[in-house]
C-alpha positions as CSV (number, residue, x, y, z in Angstrom):
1,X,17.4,36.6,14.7
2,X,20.5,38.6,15.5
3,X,21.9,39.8,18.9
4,X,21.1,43.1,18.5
5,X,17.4,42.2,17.6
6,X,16.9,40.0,21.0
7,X,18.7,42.7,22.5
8,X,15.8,45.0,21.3
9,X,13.4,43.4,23.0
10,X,11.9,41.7,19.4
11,X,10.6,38.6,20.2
12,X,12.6,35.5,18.7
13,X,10.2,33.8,16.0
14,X,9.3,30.3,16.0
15,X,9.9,28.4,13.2
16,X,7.3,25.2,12.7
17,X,9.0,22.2,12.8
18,X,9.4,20.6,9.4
19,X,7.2,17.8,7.8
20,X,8.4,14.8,9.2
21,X,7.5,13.1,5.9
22,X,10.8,14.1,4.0
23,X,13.5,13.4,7.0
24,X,12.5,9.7,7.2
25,X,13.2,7.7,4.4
26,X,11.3,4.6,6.0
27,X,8.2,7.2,6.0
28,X,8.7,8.2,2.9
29,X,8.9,4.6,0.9
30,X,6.1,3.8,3.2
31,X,3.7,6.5,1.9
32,X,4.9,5.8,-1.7
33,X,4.1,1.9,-1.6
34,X,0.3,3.2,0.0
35,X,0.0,5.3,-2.8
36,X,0.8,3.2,-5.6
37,X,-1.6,1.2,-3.6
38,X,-4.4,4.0,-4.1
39,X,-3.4,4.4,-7.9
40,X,-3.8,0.1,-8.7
41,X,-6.8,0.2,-6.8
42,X,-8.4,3.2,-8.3
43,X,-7.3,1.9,-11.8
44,X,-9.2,-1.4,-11.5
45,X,-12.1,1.3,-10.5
46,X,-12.0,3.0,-13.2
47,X,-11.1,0.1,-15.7
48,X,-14.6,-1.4,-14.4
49,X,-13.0,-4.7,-16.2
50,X,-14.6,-6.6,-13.1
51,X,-18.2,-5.5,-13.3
52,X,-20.0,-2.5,-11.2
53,X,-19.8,-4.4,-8.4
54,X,-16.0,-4.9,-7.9
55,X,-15.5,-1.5,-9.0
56,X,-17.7,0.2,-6.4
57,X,-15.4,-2.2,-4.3
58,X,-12.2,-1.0,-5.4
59,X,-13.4,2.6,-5.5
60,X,-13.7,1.9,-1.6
61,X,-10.7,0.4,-1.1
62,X,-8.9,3.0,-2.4
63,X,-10.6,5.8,-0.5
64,X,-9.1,3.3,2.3
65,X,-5.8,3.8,1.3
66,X,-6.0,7.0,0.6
67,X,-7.1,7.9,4.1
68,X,-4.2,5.9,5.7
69,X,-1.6,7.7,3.3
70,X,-3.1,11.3,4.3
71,X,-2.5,10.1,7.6
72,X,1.3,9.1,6.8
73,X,1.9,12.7,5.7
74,X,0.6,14.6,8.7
75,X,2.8,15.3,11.2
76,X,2.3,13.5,14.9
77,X,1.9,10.1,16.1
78,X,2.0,7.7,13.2
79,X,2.2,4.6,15.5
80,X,-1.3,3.3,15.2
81,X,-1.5,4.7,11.3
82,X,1.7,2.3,10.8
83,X,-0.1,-0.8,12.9
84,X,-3.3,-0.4,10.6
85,X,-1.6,0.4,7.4
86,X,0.7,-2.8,8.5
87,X,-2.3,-5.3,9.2
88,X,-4.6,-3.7,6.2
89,X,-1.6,-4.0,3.7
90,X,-1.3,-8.0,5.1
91,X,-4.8,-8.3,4.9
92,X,-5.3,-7.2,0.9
93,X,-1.7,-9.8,0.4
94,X,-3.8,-12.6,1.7
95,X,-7.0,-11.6,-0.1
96,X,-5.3,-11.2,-3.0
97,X,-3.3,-14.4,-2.6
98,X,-6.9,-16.0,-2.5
99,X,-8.0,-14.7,-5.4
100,X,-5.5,-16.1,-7.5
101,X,-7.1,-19.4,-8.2
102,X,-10.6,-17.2,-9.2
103,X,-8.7,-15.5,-12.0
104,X,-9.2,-18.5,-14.6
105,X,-12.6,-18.8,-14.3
106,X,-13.1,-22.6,-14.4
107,X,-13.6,-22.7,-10.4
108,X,-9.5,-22.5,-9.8
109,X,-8.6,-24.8,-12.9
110,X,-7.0,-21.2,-13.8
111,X,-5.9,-21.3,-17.7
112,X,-6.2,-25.0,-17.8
113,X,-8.3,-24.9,-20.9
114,X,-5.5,-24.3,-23.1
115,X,-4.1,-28.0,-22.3
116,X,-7.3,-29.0,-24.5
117,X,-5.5,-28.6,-27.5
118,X,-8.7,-27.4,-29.7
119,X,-6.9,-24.4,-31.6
120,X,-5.7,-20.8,-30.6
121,X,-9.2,-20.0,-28.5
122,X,-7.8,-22.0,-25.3
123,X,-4.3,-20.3,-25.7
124,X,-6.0,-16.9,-26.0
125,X,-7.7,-17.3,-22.9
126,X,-4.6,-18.9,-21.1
127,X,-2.9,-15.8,-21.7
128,X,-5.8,-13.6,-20.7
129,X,-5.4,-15.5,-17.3
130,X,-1.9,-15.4,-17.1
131,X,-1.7,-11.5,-17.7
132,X,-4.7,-11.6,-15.0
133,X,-2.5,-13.6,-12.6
134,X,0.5,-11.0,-13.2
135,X,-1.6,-8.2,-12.6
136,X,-3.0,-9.9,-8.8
137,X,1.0,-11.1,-8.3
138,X,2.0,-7.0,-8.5
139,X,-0.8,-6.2,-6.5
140,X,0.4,-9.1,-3.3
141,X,4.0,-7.4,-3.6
142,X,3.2,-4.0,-2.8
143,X,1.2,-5.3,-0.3
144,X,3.8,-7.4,0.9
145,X,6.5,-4.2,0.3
146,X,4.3,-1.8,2.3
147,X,3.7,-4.2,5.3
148,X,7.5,-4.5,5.7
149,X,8.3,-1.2,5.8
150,X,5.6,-0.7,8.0
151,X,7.3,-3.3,10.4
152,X,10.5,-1.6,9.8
153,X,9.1,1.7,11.2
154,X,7.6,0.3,13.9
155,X,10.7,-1.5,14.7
156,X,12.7,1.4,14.4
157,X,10.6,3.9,16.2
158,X,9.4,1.3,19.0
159,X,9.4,3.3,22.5
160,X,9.9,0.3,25.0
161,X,13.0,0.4,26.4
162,X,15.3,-1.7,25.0
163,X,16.3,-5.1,27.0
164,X,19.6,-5.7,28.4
165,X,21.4,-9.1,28.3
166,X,21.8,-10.6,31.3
């Protein structure tokens, strides 16, 4: 407003603060590594490649995420969305990291069956487990991505005072 106008007696309008979302690049790559986090989960959902079972349970875990990245774009007090979003994306690394072995099928021989050497059917499925075993790999470094950018925020936005060297 101008000096006149306050001089008027007009009252000075408040402008909302902007989203808090685009002024922090930390926040930003955070909420992009969640949401490619909602689109590979809801794409093995969809896929259904797993059975109905793992779907419904990738259909869940996605809602997860996607809660936790709504939350990122709010404005307020992201602390304890960062902590959860931080121990949930170390949580679905080490899962994932588990499952690895379960990929191949054979009880964690993985693509094992190939080293048979009994024509192309072995290689084909040594491949199948391979691409398989790319696919969870992706999947442990976004989780692995997001978790240290959540650390990063935290670090960076941590209220304690900071501690003097003696």
């Amino acid at each position: 407003m101008s000096a006149p106008d306050l001089a008027a007696g007009a009252a000075p309008v408040r402008q909302r603060p902007a989203p808090r979302l685009l002024g922090d690049p930390l926040r930003v790559l955070l909420g992009a590594g969640v949401g490619v986090s909602v689109a590979l989960h809801g794409q093995m959902a969809l896929a259904g490649t797993h059975g109905a079972g793992w779907s419904v349970v990738m259909g869940v875990m996605a809602a997860l995420c996607l809660s936790c990245l709504v939350a990122l774009a709010r404005v307020g007090d992201l602390v304890r969305t960062v902590r959860m979003t931080m121990g949930m994306a170390l949580a679905m690394a080490l899962a994932h990291t588990l499952m690895i072995p379960l990929l191949g099928g054979t009880g964690g021989a993985g693509g094992h069956s190939a080293h048979a050497h009994h024509g192309g059917a072995g290689a084909a499925e040594a491949a199948a487990s391979g691409a398989g075993h790319g696919g969870m790999l992706l999947v442990v470094v976004v989780e692995l991505a997001v978790a240290a950018l959540a650390v990063a925020w935290l670090r960076r936005h941590d209220r304690r005072p900071a501690r003097r060297p003696v």
